[in-house]
C-alpha positions in Angstrom: -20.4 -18.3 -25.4 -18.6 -17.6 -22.1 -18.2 -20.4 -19.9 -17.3 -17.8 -16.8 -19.5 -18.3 -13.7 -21.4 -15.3 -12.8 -21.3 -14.4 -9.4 -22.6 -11.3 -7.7 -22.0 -10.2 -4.1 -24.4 -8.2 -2.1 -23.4 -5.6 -0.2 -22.9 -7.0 2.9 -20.4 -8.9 1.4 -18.5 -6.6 -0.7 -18.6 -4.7 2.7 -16.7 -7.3 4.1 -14.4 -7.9 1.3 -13.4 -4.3 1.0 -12.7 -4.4 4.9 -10.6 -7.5 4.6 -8.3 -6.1 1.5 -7.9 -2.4 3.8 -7.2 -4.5 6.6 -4.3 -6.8 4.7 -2.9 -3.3 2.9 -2.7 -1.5 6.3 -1.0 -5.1 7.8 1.4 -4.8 4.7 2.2 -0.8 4.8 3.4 -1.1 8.7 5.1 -4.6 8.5 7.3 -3.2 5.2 8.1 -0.6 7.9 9.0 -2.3 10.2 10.8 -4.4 7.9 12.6 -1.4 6.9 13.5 -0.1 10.6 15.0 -3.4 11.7 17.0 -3.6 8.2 18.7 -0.6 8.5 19.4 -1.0 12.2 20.8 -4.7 11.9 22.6 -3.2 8.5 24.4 -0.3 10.6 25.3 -2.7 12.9 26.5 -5.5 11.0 28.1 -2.6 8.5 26.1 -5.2 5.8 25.6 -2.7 3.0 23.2 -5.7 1.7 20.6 -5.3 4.4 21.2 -1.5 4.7 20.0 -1.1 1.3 17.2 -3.6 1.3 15.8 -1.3 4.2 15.7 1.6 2.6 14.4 -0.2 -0.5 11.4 -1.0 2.1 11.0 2.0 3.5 10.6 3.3 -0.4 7.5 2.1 -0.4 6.2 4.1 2.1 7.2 7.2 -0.2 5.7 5.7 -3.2 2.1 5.3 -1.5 2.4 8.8 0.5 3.1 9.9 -3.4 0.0 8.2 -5.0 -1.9 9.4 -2.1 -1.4 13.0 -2.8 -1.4 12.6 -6.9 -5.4 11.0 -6.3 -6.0 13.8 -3.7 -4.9 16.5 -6.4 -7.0 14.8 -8.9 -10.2 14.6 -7.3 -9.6 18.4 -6.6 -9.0 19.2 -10.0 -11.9 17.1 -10.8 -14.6 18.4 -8.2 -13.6 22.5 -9.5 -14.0 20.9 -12.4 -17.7 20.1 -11.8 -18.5 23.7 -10.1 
């Protein structure tokens, strides 16, 4: 027998939770850019190869959701011709 606790939201709250976690992945998207920006600009400046790099490895990210973003668009095209 599970021993979980069972707990179901309603949907004002799951509402609020998705807001929260969109909220905290659009706070995490721009602050990795910015992270990224002042990387490579203190890495140029400094000539620190170090911080260069961890800048662009930042700004990476921002290429790997734009990525995602259009692989899930292109599925749920395939996927709605699918249904016609």
């Amino acid at each position: 027998m599970c021993t979980c606790l069972r707990y179901t939201l309603n949907m004002n709250q799951q509402t609020q939770y998705f807001q929260y976690a969109l909220w905290l992945a659009f706070f995490t998207i721009f602050y990795n850019a910015a992270e990224g920006l002042i990387s490579i600009y203190i890495g140029i400046q400094d000539e620190a190869l170090t911080l260069f790099g961890f800048g662009i490895d930042s700004l990476g990210t921002l290429g790997l959701i734009y990525y995602s973003y259009q692989k899930g668009k292109e599925s749920f095209e395939k996927a709605a011709e699918l249904e016609d």
